[in-house]
C-alpha positions in Angstrom: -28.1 46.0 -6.0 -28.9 45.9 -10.0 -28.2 49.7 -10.1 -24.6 49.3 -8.4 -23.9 46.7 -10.8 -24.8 48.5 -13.9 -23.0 51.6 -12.5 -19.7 50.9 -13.5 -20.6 50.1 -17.1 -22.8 53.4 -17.4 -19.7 55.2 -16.6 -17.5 53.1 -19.1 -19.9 53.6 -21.6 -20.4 57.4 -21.0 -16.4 58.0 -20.6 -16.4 56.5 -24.5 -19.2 58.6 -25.4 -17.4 61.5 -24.4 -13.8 60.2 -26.1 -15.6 59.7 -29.4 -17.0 63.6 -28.8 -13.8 65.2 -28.4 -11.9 63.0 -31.0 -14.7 63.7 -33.9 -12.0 65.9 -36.1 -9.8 62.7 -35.9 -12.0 59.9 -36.5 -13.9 61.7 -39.4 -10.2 62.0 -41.0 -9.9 58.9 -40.4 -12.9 57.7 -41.8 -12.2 59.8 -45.0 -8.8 58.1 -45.2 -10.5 55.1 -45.4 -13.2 56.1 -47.9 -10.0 57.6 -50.3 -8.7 54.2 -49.9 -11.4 52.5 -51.0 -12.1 54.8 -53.2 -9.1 54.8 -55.3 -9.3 50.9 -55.7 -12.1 50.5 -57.0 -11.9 53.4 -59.4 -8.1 51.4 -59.9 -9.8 47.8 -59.7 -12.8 48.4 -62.2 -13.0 51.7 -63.8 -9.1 52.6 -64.9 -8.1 50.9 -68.0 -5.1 52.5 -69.5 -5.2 52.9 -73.3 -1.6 52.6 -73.5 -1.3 54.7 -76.4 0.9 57.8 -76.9 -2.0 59.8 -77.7 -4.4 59.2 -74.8 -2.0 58.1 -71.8 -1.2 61.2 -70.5 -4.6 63.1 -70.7 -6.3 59.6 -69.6 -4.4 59.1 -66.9 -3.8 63.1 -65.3 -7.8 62.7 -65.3 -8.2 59.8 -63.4 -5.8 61.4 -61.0 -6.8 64.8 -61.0 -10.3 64.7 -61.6 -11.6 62.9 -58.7 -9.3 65.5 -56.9 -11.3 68.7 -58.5 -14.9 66.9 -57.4 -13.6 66.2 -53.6 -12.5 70.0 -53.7 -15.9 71.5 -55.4 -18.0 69.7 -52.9 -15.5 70.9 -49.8 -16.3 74.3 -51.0 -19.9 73.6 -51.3 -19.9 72.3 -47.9 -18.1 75.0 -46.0 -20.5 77.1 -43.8 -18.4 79.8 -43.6 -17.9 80.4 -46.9 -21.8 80.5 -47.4 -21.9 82.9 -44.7 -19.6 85.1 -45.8 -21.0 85.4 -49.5 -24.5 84.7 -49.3 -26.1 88.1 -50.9 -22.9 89.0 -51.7 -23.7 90.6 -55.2 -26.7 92.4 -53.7 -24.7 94.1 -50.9 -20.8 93.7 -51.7 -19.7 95.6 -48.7 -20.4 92.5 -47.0 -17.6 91.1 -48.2 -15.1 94.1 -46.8 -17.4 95.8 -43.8 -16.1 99.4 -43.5 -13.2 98.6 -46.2 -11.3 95.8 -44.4 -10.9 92.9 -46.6 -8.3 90.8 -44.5 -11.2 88.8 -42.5 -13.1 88.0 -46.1 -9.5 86.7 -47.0 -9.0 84.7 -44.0 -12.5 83.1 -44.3 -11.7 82.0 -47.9 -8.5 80.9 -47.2 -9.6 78.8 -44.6 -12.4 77.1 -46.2 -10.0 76.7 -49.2 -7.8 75.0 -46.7 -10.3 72.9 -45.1 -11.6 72.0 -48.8 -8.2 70.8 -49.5 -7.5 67.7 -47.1 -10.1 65.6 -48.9 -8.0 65.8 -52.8 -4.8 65.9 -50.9 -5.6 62.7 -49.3 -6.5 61.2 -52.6 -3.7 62.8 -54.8 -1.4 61.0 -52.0 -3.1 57.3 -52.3 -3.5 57.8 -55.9 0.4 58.6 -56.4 1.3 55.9 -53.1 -0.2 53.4 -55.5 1.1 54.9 -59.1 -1.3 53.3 -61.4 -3.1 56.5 -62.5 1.0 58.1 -62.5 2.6 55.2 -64.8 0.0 55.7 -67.5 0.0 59.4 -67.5 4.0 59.8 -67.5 4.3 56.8 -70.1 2.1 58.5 -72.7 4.4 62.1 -72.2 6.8 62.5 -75.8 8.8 64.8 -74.0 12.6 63.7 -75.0 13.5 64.5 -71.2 11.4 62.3 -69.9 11.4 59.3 -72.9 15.6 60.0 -72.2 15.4 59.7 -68.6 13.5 56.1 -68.7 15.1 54.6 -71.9 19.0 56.5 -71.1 21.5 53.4 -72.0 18.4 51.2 -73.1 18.0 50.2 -76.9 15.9 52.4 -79.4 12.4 49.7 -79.1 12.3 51.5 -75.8 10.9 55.2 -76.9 8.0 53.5 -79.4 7.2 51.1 -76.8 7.0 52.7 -73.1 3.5 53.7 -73.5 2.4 50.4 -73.8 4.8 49.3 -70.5 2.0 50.2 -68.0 -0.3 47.4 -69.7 2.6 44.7 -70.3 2.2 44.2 -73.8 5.5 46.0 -75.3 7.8 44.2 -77.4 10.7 44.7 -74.6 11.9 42.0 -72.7 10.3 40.7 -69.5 13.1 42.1 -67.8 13.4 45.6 -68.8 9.6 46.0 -69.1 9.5 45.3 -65.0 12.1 47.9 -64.6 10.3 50.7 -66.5 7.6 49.8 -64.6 9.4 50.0 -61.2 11.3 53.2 -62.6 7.8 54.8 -62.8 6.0 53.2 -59.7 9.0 54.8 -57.2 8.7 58.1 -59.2 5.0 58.2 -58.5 5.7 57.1 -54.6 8.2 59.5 -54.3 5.8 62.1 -55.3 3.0 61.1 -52.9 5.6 61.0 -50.1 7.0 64.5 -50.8 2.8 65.9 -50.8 2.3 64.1 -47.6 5.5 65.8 -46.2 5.0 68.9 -47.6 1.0 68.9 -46.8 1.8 67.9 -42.8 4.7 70.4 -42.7 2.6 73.2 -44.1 0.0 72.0 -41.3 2.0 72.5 -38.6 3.3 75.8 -39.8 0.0 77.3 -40.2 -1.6 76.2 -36.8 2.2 76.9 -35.0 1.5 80.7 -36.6 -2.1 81.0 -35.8 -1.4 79.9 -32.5 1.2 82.1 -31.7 -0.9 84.9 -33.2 -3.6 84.3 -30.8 -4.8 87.3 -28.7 -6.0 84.9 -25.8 -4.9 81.8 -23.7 -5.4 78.4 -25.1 -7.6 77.0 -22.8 -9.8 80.1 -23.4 -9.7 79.7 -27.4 -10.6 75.8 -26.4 -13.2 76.9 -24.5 -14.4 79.6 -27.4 -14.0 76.5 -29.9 -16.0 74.5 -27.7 -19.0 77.0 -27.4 -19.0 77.7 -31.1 -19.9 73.7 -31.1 -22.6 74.2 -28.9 -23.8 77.5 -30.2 -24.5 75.5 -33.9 -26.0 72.5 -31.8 -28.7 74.7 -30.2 -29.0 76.5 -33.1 -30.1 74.2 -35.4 -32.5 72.7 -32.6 -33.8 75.9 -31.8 -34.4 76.3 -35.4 -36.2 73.1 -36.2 -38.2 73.9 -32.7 -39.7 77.2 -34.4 -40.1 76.0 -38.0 -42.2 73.6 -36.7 -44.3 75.6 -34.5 -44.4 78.5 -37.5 -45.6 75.8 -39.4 -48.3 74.5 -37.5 -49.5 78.1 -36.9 -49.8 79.1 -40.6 -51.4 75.4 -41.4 -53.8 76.0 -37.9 -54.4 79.6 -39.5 -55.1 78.3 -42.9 -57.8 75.3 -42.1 -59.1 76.8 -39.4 -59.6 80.2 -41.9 -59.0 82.0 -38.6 -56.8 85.0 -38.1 -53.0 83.7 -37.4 -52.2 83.7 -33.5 -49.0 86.3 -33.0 -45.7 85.1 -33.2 -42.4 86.6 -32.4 -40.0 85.6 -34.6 -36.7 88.5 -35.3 -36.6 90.8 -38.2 -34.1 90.5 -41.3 -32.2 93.4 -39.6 -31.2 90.9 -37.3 -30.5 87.8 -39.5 -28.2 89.6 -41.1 -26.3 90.4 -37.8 -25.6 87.1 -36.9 -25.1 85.8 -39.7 -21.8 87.5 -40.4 -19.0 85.8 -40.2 -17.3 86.3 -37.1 -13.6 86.4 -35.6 -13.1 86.2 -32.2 -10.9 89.3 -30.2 -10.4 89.3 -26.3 -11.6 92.9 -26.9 -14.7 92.3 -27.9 -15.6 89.7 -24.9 -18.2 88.2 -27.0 -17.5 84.7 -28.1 -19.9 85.1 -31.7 -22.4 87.1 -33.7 -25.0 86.1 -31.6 -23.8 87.0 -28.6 -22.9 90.4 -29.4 -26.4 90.8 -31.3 -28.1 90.2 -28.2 -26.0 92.1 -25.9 -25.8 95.0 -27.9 -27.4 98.1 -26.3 -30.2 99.9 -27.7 -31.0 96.5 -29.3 -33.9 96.6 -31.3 -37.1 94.2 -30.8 -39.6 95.5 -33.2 -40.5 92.5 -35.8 -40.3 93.6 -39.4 -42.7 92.7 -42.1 -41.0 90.8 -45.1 -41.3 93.2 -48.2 -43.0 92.5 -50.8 -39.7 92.4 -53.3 -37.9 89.9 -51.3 -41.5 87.6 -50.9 -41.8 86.9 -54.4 -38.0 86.4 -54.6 -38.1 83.6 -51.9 -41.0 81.6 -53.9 
């Protein structure tokens, strides 16, 4: 009786399991929104104090908003796997980088883990403008006589000495004409955030419309590829974690025991290398990764390989 009572919630509760599974992508955008956000007001809030000087405005305030921008896209580099992949002992072997002289897949991997590096300081270019703090003290500070015309056109001459202190509120102008300026150079800076988000979105949907269309298989069977590449990197690291533990425990058993170490198979460097290329997926090929066409390969060799001595010390 319990059971049929709890029934209905276990299957609630799974069918929001799996929603949260399939709409990772879009939450952890989400959640990144929400960290920009955040971000950028407090760095607003209690870091950002404009000097509202003519000599510091503009390099001041072009760091605050393009240097947080620079970090986000340094560590989306670092964090990209296929980038790692791809140029991981690179300058030891560079034909890795264009197997059998075709560089258009090493360009299409960096390209795409540019791309992907790029949503995080295109988000917080987009607040940053959206909010024009960082923009009103950058522009304010420029001596450019386009730019001090365009705010202070049909304005009297206090206007050009005193706009770089308008972002802070303590120019000799009026009340009046200070909150214009102001508002001149908020809309400017929205303006611009609205034209990256357009643009950025735009670009987004022209890219995956083009990939799309330049798929060599279905759509439910490039879903299904995508969702085996998930699974593959799942396993993966389990299976990994599995045998570093139990190499571990062999060597330590080996070592205070002082016994000779029990066998173990484990796959030579030939084969590291193999699947650890990057791959891209052809209907041709019928093989959904590296791995799977490592292991289905004919003639596939077993033998283990003993690490050299070279590539021990280099590993220390």
């Amino acid at each position: 009786m319990s059971f049929a009572v709890l029934k209905p919630t276990m299957d609630s509760f799974n069918t929001v399991i799996r929603f949260l599974t399939n709409q990772k992508t879009t939450i952890g955008y989400g959640v990144m929104a929400i960290a920009t956000i955040g971000g950028e007001r407090l760095f607003s809030l209690f870091s950002f104090q404009c000097p509202c000087n003519t000599e510091q405005n503009f390099t001041y305030g072009l760091m605050y908003l393009l240097g947080p921008a620079l970090v986000l896209l340094t560590v989306g580099l670092f964090l990209s796997t296929a980038l790692w992949r791809l140029y991981t002992g690179c300058c030891l072997n560079p034909m890795k980088l264009c197997p059998r002289g075709n560089c258009i897949g090493c360009i299409s991997i960096f390209m795409r883990a540019v791309v992907g590096a790029l949503v995080p300081p295109i988000m917080w270019l987009s607040v940053a403008l959206l909010n024009g703090t960082f923009y009103e003290c950058a522009v304010s500070g420029l001596e450019d006589q386009v730019i001090v015309d365009l705010f202070c056109k049909n304005r009297t001459s206090t206007c050009k000495a005193e706009l770089a202190k308008v972002p802070c509120k303590t120019s000799n102008l009026p009340v009046a004409e200070t909150n214009t300026l102001l508002l001149m150079l908020r809309a400017q800076s929205q303006i611009l955030g609205w034209v990256l988000i357009m643009s950025s979105a735009l670009a987004g949907l022209i890219g995956t419309c083009y990939k799309n269309c330049r798929s060599q298989v279905s759509y439910l069977q490039l879903t299904f590829w995508k969702i085996y590449m998930q699974k593959e990197r799942e396993k993966f690291d389990s299976f990994a974690e599995d045998y570093a533990t139990k190499l571990a425990e062999r060597n330590l058993k080996s070592f205070f025991d002082n016994t000779e170490p029990e066998a173990f198979s484990f796959p030579n460097h030939t084969a590291w290398e193999q699947v650890s290329a990057v791959y891209t997926y052809k209907h041709s090929d019928q093989c959904y990764s590296t791995l799977q066409k490592y292991v289905e390969q004919p003639n596939r060799d077993y033998s283990p390989e003993k690490m050299p001595l070279q590539m021990e010390h280099s590993l220390e």
